[in-house]
TINU-526548 format. One record per residue (C-alpha): residue in one letter; x, y, z. Coordinates in Angstrom, 3 decimals. Example, Ala and Ser with C-alpha at 12.3 -4.5 7.8 and 13.67 -1.06 7.14 Angstrom:
<recs>
+------+----------+----------+----------+
| rest |        X |        Y |        Z |
+------+----------+----------+----------+
|    A |   12.300 |   -4.500 |    7.800 |
|    S |   13.670 |   -1.060 |    7.140 |
+------+----------+----------+----------+
</recs>
This chain:
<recs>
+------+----------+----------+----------+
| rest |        X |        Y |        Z |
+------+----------+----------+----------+
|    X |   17.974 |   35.782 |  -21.543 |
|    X |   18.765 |   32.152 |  -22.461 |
|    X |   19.425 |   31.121 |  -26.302 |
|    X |   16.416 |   29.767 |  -27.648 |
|    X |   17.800 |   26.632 |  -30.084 |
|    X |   16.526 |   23.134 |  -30.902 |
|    X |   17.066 |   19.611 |  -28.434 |
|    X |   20.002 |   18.749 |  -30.418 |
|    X |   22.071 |   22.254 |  -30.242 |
|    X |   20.990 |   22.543 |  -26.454 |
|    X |   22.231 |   19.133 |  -25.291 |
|    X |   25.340 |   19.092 |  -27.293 |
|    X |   26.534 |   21.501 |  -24.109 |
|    X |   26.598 |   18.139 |  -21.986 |
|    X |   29.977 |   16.853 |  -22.075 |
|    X |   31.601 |   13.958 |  -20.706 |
|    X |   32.367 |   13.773 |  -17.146 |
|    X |   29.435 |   16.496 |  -16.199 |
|    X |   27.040 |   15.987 |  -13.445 |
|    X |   23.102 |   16.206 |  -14.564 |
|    X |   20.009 |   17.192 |  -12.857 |
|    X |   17.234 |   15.792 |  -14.296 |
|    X |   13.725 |   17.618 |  -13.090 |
|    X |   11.818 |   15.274 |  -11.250 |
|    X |    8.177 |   13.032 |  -10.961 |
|    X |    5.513 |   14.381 |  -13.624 |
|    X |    8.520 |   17.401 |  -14.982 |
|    X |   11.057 |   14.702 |  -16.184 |
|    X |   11.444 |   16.918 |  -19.701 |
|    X |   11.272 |   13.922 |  -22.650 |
|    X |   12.284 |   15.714 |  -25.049 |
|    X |   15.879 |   16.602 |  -23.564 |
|    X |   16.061 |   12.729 |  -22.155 |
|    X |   15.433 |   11.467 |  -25.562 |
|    X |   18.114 |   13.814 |  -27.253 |
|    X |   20.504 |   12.930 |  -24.536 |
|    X |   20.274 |    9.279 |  -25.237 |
|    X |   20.296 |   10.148 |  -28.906 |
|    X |   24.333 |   11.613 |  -28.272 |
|    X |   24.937 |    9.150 |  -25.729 |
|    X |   27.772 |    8.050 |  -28.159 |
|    X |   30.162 |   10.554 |  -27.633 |
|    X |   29.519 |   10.349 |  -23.636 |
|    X |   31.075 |    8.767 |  -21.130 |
|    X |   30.696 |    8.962 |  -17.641 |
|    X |   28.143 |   11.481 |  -17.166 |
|    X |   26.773 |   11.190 |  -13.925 |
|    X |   22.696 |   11.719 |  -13.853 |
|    X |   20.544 |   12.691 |  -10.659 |
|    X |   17.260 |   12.840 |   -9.740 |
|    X |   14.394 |   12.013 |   -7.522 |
|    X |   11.897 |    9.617 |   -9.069 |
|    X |   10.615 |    9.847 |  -12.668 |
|    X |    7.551 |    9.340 |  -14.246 |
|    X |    7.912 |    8.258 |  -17.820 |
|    X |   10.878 |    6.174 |  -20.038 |
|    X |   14.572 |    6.633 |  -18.452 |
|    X |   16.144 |    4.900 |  -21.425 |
|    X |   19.604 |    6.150 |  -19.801 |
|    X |   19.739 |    3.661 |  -17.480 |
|    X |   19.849 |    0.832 |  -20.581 |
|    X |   22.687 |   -1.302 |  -19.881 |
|    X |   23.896 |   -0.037 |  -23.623 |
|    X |   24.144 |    3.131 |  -22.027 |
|    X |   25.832 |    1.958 |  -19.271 |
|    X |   29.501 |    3.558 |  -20.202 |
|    X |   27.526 |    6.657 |  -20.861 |
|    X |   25.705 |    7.165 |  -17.952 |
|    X |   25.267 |    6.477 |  -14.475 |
|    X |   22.615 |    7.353 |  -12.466 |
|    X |   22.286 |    8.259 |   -9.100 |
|    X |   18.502 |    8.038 |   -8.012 |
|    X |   17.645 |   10.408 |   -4.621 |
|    X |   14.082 |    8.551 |   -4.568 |
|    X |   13.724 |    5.471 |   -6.541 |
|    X |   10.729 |    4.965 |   -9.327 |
|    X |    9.253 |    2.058 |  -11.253 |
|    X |   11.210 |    2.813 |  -14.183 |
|    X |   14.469 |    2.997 |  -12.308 |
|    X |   13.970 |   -0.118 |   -9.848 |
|    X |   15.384 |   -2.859 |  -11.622 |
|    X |   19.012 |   -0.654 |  -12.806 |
|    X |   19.302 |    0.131 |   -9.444 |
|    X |   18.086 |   -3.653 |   -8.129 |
|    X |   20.854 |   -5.052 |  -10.238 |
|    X |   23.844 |   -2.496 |   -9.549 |
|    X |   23.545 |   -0.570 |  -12.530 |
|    X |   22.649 |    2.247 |  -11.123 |
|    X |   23.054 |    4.159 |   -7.341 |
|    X |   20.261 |    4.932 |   -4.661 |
|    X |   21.684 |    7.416 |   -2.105 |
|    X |   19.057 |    7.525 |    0.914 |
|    X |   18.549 |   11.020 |    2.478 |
|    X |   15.694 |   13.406 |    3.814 |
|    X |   13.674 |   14.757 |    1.353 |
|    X |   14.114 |   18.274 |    3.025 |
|    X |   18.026 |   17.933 |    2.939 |
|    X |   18.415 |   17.103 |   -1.027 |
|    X |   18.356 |   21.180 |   -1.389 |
|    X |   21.569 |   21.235 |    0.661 |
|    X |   23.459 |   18.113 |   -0.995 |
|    X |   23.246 |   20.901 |   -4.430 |
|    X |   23.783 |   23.413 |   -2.401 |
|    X |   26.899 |   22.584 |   -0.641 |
|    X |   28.272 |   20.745 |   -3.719 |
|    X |   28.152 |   17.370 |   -1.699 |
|    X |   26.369 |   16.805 |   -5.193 |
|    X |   28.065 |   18.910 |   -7.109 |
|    X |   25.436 |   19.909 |  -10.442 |
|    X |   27.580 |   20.735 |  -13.283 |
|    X |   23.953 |   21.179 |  -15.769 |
|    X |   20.291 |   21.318 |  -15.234 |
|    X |   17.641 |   19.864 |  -17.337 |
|    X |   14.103 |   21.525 |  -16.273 |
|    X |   10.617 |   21.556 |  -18.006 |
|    X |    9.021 |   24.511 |  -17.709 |
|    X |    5.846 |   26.936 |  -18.981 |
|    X |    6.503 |   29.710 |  -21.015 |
|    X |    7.663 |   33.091 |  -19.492 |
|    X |    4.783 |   35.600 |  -18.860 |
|    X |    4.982 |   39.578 |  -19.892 |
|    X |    7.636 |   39.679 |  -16.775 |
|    X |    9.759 |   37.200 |  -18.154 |
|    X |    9.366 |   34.443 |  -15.301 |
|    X |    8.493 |   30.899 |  -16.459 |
|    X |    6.950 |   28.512 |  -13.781 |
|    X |    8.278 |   25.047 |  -13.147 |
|    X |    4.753 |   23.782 |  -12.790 |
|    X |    4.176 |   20.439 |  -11.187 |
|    X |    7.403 |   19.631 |   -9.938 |
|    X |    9.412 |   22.469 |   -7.451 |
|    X |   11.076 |   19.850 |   -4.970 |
|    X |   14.981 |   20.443 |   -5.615 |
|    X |   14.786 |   21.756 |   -8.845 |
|    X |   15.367 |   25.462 |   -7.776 |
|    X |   18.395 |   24.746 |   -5.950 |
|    X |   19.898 |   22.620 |   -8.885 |
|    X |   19.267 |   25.112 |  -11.300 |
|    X |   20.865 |   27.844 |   -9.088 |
|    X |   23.760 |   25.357 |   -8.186 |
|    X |   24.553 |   24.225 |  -11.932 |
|    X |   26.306 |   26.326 |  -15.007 |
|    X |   24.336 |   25.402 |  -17.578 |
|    X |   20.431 |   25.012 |  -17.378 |
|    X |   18.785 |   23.726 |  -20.178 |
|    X |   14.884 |   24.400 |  -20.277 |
|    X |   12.200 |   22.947 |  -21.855 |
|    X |   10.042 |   25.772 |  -22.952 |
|    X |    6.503 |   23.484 |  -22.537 |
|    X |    3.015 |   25.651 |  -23.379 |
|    X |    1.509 |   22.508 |  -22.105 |
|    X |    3.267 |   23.079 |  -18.428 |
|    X |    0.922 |   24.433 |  -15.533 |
|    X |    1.750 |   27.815 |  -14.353 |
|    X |    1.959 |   27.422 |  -10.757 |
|    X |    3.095 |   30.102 |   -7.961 |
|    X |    5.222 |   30.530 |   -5.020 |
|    X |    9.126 |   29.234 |   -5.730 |
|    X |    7.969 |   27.806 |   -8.919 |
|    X |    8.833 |   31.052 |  -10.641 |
|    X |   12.416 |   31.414 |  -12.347 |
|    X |   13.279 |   34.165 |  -14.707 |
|    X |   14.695 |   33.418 |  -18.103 |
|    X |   17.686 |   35.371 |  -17.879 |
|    X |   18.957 |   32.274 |  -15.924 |
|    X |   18.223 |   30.034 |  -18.418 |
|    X |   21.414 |   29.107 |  -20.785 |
|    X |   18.855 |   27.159 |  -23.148 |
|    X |   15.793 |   27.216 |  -24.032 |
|    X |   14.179 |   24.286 |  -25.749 |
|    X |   10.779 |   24.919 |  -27.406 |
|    X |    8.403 |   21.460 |  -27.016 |
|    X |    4.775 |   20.727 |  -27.288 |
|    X |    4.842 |   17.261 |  -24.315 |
|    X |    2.039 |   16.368 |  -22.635 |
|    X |    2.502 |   16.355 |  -18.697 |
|    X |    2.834 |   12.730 |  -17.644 |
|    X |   -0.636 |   11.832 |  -15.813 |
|    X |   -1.700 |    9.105 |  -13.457 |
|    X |   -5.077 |    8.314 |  -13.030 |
|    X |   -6.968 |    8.390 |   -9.290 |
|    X |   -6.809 |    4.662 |   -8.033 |
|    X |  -10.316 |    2.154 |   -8.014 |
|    X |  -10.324 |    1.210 |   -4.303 |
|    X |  -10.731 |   -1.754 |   -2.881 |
|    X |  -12.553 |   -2.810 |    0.357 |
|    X |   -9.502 |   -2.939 |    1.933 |
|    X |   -8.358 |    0.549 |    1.442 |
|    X |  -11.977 |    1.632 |    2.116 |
|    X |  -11.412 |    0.156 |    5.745 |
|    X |   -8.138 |    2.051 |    6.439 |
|    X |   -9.342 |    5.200 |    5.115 |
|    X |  -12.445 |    4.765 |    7.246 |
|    X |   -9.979 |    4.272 |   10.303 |
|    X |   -7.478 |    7.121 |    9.383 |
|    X |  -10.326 |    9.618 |    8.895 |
|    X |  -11.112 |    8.988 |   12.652 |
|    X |   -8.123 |   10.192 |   13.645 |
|    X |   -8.541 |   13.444 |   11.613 |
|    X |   -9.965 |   16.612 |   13.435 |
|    X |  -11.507 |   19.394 |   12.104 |
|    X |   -9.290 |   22.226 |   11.620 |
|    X |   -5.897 |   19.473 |   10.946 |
|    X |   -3.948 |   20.454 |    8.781 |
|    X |   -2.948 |   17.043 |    6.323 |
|    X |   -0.275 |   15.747 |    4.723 |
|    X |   -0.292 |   12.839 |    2.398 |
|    X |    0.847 |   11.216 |   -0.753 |
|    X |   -0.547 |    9.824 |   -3.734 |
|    X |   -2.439 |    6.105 |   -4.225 |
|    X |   -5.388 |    4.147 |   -3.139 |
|    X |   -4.843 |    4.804 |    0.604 |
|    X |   -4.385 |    8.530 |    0.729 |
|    X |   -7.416 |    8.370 |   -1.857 |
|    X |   -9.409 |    6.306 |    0.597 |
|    X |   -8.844 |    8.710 |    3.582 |
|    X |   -9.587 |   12.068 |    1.213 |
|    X |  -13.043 |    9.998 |    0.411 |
|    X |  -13.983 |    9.278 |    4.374 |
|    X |  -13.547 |   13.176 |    4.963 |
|    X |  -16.473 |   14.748 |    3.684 |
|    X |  -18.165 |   15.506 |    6.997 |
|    X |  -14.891 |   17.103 |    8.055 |
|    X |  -14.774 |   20.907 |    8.495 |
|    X |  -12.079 |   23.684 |    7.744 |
|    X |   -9.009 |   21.287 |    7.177 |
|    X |   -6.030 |   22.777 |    5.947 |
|    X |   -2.727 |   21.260 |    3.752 |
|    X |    0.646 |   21.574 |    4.036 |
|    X |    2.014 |   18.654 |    2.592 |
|    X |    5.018 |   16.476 |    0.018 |
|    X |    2.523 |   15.918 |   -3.039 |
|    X |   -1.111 |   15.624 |   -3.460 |
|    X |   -3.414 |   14.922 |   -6.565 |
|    X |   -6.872 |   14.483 |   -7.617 |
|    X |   -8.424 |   13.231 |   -4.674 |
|    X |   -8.216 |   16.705 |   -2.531 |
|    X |  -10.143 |   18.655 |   -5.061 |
|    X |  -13.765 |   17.975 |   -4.236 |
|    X |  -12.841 |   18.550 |   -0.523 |
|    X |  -11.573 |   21.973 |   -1.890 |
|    X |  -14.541 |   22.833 |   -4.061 |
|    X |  -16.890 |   21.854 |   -0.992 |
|    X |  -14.671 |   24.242 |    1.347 |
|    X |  -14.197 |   20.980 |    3.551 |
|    X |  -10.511 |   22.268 |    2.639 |
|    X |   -9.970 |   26.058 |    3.512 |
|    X |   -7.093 |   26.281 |    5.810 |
|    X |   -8.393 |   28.496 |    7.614 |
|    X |   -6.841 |   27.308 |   10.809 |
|    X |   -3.570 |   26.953 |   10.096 |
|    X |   -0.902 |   28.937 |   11.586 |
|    X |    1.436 |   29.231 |    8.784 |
|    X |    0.344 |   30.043 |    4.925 |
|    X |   -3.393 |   30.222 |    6.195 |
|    X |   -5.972 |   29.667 |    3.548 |
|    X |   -3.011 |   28.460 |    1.197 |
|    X |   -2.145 |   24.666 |    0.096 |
|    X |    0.955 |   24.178 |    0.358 |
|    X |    2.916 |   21.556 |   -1.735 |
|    X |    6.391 |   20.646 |   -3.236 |
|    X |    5.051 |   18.487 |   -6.126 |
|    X |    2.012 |   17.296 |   -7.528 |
|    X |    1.572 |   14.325 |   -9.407 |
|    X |   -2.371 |   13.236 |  -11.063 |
|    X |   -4.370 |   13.614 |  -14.109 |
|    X |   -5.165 |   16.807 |  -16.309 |
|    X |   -7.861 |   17.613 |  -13.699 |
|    X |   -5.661 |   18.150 |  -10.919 |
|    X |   -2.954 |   20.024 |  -13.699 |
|    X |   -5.656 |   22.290 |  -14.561 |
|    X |   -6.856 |   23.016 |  -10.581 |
|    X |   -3.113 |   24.622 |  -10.100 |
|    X |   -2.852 |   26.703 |  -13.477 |
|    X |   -2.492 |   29.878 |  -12.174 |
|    X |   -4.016 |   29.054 |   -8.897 |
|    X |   -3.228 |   31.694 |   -5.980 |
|    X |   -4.332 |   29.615 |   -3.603 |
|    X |   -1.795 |   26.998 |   -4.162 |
|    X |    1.725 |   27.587 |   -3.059 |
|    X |    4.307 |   24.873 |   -4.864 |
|    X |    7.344 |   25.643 |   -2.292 |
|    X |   10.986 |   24.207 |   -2.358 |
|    X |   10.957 |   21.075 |   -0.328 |
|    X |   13.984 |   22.068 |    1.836 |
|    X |   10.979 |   24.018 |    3.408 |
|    X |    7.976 |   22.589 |    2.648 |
|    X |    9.838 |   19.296 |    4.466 |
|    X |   11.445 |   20.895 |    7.388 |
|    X |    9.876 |   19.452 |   10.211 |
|    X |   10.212 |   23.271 |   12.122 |
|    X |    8.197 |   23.815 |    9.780 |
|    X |    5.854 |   20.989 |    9.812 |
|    X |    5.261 |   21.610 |   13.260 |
|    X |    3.628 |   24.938 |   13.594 |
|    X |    0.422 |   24.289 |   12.099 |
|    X |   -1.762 |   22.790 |   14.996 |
|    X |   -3.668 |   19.090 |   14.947 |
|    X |   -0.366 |   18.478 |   11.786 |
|    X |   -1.543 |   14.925 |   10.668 |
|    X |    0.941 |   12.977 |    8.534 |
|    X |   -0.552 |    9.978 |    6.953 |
|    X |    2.168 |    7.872 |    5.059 |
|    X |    2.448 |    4.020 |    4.136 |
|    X |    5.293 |    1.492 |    4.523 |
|    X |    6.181 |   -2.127 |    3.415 |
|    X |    6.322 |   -3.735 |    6.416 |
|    X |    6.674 |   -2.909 |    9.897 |
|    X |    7.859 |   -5.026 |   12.525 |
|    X |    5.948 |   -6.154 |   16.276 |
|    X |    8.087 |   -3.165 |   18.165 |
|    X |    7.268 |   -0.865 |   15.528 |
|    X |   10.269 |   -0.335 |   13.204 |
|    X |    8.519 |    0.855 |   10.287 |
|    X |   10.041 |   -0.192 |    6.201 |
|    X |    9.457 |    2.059 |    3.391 |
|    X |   12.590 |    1.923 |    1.240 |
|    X |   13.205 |   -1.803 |    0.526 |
|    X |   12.127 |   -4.842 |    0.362 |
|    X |   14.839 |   -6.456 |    2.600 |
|    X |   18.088 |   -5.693 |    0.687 |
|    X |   16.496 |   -5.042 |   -2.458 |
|    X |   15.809 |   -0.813 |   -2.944 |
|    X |   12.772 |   -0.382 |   -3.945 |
|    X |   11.807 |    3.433 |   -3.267 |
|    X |   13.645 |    5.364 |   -0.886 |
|    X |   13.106 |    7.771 |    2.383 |
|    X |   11.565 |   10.416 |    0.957 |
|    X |    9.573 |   13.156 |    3.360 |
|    X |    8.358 |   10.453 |    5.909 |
|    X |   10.384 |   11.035 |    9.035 |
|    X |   10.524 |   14.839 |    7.804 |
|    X |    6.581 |   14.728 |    8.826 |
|    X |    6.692 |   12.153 |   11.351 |
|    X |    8.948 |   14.116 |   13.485 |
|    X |    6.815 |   17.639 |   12.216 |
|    X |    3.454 |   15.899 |   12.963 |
|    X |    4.743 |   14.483 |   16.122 |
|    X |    5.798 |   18.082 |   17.684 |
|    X |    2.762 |   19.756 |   16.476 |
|    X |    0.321 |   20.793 |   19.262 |
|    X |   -2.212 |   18.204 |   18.697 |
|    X |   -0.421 |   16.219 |   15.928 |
|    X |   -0.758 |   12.890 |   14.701 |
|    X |    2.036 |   11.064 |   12.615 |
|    X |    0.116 |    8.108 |   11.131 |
|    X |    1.519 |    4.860 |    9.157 |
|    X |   -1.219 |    3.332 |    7.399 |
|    X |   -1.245 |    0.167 |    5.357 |
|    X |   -2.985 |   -3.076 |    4.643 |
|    X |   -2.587 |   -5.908 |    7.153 |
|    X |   -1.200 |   -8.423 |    4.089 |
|    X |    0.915 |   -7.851 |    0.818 |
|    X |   -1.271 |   -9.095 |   -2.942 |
|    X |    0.197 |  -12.301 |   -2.211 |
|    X |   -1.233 |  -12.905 |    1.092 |
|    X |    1.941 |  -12.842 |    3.363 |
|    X |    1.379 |  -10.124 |    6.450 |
|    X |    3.241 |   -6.675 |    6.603 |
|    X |    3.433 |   -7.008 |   10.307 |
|    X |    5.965 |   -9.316 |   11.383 |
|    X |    7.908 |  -10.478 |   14.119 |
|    X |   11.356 |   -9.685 |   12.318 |
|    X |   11.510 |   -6.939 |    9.201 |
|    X |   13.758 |   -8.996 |    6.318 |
|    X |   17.010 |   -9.117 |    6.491 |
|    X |   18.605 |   -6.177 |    5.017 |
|    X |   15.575 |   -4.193 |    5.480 |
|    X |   15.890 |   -0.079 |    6.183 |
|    X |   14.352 |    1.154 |    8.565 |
|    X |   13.123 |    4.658 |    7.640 |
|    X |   10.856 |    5.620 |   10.745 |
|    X |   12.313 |    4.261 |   14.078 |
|    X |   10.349 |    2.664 |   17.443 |
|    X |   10.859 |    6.207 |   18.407 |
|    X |    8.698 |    7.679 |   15.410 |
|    X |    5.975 |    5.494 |   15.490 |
|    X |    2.429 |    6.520 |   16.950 |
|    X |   -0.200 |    5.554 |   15.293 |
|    X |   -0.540 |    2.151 |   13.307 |
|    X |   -3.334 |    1.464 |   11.169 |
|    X |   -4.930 |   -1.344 |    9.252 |
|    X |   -8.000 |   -2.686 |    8.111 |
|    X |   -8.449 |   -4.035 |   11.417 |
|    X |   -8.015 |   -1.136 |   13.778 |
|    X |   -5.698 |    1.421 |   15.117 |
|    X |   -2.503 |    0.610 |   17.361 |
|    X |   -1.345 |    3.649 |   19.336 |
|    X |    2.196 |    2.710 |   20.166 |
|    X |    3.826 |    6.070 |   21.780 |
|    X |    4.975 |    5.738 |   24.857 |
|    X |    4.053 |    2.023 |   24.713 |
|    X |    6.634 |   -0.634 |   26.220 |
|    X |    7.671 |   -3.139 |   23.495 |
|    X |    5.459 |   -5.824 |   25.045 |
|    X |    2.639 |   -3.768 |   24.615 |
|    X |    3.510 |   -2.507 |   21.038 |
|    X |    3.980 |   -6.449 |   19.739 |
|    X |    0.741 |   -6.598 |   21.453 |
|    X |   -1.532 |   -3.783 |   20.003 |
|    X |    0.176 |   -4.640 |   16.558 |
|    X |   -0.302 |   -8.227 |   16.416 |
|    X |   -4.485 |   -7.113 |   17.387 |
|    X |   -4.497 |   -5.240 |   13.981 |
|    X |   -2.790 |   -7.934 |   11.964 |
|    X |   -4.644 |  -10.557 |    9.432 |
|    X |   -6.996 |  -12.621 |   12.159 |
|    X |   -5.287 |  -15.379 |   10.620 |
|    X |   -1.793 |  -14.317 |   10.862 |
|    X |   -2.358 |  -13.354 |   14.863 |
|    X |   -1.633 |  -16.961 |   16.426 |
|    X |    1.515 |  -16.998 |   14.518 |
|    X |    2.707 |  -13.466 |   15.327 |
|    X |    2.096 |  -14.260 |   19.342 |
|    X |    4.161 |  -17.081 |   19.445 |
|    X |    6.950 |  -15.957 |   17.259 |
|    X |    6.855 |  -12.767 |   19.075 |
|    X |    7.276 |  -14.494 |   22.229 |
|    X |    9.852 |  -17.100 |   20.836 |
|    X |   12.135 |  -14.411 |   19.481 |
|    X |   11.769 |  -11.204 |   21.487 |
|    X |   10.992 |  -12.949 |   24.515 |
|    X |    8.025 |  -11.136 |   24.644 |
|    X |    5.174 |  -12.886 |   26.776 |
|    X |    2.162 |  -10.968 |   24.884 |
|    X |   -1.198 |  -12.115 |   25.264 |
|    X |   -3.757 |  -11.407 |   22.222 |
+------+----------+----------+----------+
</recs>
């Protein structure tokens, strides 16, 4: 059983030169990240990883910066700018191979910092919101260092981890970091209208967090016996669950269960999990496997990019060289979704950026990654419409794209399209 002391004792075990897992999205643990920055004085080089945070990551301070280094698997908001100005690493990968990276010691975890609920009669604490990689860092690293947090959901599945393999264990009182559901606009009303379309009964859904995902959950009400097997979700898939619109009683694999890696929302959708059966938080090396993905009929994958391009190369990590996010699970379920009998992989988002310039264009930026290939794409969706692109020659991609682009960004996109790709499309 792990040595229950205070932040200070516990952190003191970091020494210079280790490698440090932080637990990920709404888990970051505070209390440890504060402390850690608090000895950062007698650091140096400590090497920090993680997918994206929510909350301060006052490591990545340029004061810091002989400290620590950070290494960001998925960027966040409150990482963008280190990373942005070379202060900090993005390494781009599947979401489903970050378990092996630990695993293999191609990122070699020397200590694990993890925010967790307090152990039941059995001795098994739950780490609650966030599963993702966390189970295989903790296995992979020598020292794990747990926040022992009453205010942590208890959630089921891989989430459980005894506290015999705890080293530390860190008693806190932190609130779970929330985000509230999204006010929609008419734009996002639109796409959701146009994505629910595409949604059978009996699908099985994967999706993410914001207004779009939001937007679809809201058009899906007359929908029966969906199922979900999915990244993340948050508040916006309960009332579909307390209406039995979501059931999954069709699926082929974990019937009746939801199935998720993380979740990320307010106290309401905390509270929905706490002690839920009928959720399943599952390590992402499987929830993400696109084997996986693939055996639960009518799989539809909704995700969002930053721009995609008039043959369908599809941006979601940067905005041309400049990370800004990262990979993530989106060709994990657009490959899954695209093998599944019946499956849809869908890229939905709105036909112009806040500042009016279009997210179809004729050329992505330069520098831009492409995250989902030609190859990936199917369905397209804006305000405007639906492009079905499989199978479609590149003429007839630029084509169907340019017809769901900004009306007023169409003339434009016809005669670049045919300037640069040669492309004699007709819209």
């Amino acid at each position: 059983m792990g040595k229950t002391v205070n932040a200070a004792e516990a952190v003191s075990a970091i020494q210079s030169g280790h490698s440090l897992y932080i637990h990920s999205v709404a888990a970051a643990p505070q209390t440890l990240i504060h402390e850690l920055v608090r000895q950062a004085d007698r650091l140096r080089g400590v090497r920090i990883i993680h997918l994206h945070t929510e909350g301060p990551a006052p490591y990545a301070d340029p004061q810091f910066a002989d400290s620590f280094r950070v290494t960001c698997l998925f960027i966040g908001s409150n990482m963008r700018k280190a990373v942005q100005e070379g202060r900090a690493d993005y390494a781009p990968v599947f979401l489903s191979e970050i378990p092996h990276l630990f695993r293999s010691k191609t990122i070699p975890v020397d200590v694990a910092l993890i925010n967790v609920s307090p152990p039941d009669k059995h001795g098994f604490c739950s780490l609650g919101v966030t599963v993702e990689a966390a189970h295989e860092a903790l296995h992979s690293a020598r020292i794990v260092i747990a926040q022992i947090n009453p205010r942590m959901p208890r959630t089921h599945g891989d989430a459980l981890i005894h506290q015999s393999k705890l080293t530390f264990m860190v008693e806190v009182d932190e609130p779970i970091f929330e985000v509230q559901p999204p006010v929609l606009g008419d734009v996002e009303v639109a796409i959701g209208k146009h994505v629910a379309s595409l949604v059978d009964d009996g699908a099985t859904l994967q999706m993410g967090i914001g207004a779009i995902p939001d937007a679809v959950l809201h058009q899906l009400h007359s929908h029966k016996n969906l199922g979900i097997h999915t990244e993340m979700f948050s508040d916006g898939l309960i009332p579909l669950i307390e209406r039995d619109i979501v059931n999954g009683s069709e699926k082929t694999i974990h019937p009746h269960k939801i199935v998720a890696t993380f979740v990320m929302g307010s106290k309401r959708v905390y509270d929905f999990i706490d002690d839920n059966p009928m959720v399943s938080m599952l390590d992402v090396a499987y929830v993400n496997n696109p084997a996986n993905i693939q055996r639960n009929p009518k799989m539809t994958a909704i995700n969002s990019a930053i721009e995609v391009d008039v043959t369908g190369q599809v941006c979601a990590d940067s905005i041309g060289p400049a990370p800004y996010s990262g990979v993530g699970g989106q060709v994990d379920f657009m490959r899954g979704a695209a093998r599944a009998e019946g499956g849809k992989p869908i890229i939905a988002l709105p036909s112009r950026t806040s500042s009016g310039i279009s997210r179809i264009t004729t050329l992505l930026k330069p520098g831009a990654g492409v995250v989902s290939t030609r190859a990936h794409a199917h369905y397209l969706v804006t305000e405007y419409g639906i492009a079905y692109l499989h199978g479609k020659s590149l003429r007839e991609r630029a084509e169907l794209l340019i017809g769901i682009a900004h009306p007023d960004d169409r003339e434009r996109l016809a005669r670049e399209t045919r300037e640069v790709w040669k492309l004699q499309v007709h819209v």
